[in-house]
N, C-alpha and C positions, 0 to 999 in steps of 0.2 A: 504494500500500500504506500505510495509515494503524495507525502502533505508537502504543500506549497509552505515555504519559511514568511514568516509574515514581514511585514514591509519596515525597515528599519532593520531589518537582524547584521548589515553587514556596515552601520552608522560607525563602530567602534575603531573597525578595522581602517575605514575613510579618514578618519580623526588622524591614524598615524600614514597610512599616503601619502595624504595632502602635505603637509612638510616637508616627508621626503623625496616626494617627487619636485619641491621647492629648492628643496637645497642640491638634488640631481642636477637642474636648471643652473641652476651656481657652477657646479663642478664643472658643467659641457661649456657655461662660460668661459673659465678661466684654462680650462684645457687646450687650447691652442696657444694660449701664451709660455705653458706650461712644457710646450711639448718643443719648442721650437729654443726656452732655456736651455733643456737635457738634451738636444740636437749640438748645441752651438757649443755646450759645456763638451761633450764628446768629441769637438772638433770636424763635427761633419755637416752636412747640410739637407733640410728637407723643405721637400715640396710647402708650404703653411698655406698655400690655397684650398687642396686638398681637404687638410686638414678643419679648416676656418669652415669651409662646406660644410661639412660633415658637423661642426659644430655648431651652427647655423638653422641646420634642421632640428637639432635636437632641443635648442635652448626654449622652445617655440612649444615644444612638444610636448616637455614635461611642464612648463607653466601652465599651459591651457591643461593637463593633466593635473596638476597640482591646486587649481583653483576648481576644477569639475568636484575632488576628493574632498578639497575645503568647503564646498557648499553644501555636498551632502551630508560629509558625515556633523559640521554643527546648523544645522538646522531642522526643523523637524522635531518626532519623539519619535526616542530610542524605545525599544522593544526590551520589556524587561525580561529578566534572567527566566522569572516562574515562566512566563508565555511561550519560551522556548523550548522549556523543561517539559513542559505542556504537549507538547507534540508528540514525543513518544515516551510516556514514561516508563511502561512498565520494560525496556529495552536499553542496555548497556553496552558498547562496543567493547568488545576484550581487546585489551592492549597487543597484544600480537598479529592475531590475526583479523584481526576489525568484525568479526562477523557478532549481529548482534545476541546477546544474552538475555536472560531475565535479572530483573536487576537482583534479586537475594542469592543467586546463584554464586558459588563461592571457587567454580571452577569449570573452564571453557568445555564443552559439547562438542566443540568439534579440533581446536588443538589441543586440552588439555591444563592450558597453563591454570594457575591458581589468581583469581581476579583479587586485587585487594581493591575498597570502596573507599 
C-alpha cells in the first residue's frame, strides 16, 4: 500500500539546501580565480576562458537553486513528527536490510538481525 507523504515533509531538508547550494554559488564564484593562482603558482599556464564558462553557468545555477530551497523550506507549515509517524505505524524498517517489520518485533523475519528501538 503506497500513502502519499503529506505536503511539507521534505521543509526541513530545504532549510539546509538552501544555504548550501548558497554558498556552492560562492565557491563556483571564486573558482576560477582560484584555479588560474594554482596554474601560475605551478609555473604553467591554463586556458581561464574555459574555465570562467564553466563557472559562469554554475554561479547562476545554484542561486536560482538556493533561493527555490530558501522559499520552500521557510515558508509555509512544516508537517509534524506524529503526522509522519502516522503513516505507517505499526511498521519499522530493520537497519540492515530495510524490509519492513512490526514495530514490537525484536528480531528481522527475513535477515535475522536483532532490531534495537
Amino acid at each position: 500500500m503506497e500513502t502519499e507523504l503529506p505536503k511539507g515533509t521534505f521543509k526541513p531538508l530545504a532549510k539546509i539546501l538552501g544555504p548550501l547550494s548558497l554558498w556552492m554559488a560562492a565557491g563556483w564564484a571564486v573558482y576560477p580565480y582560484l584555479v588560474v593562482k594554482v596554474y601560475d603558482a605551478m609555473g604553467e599556464t591554463v586556458n581561464a576562458g574555459e574555465v570562467e564558462l564553466f563557472s559562469y553557468i554554475m554561479v547562476p545555477t545554484f542561486v536560482i537553486l538556493g533561493i527555490i530551497f530558501i522559499i520552500y523550506g521557510f515558508t509555509g507549515q512544516e508537517v509534524p513528527d506524529a503526522q509522519i509517524n502516522a503513516l505507517n505505524p505499526e511498521k519499522w524498517p530493520c537497519p540492515r536490510c530495510l524490509k519492513p517489520q512490526a514495530a514490537d518485533s525484536k528480531k528481522c523475519e527475513n535477515c535475522g538481525m536483532f532490531i534495537r528501538k
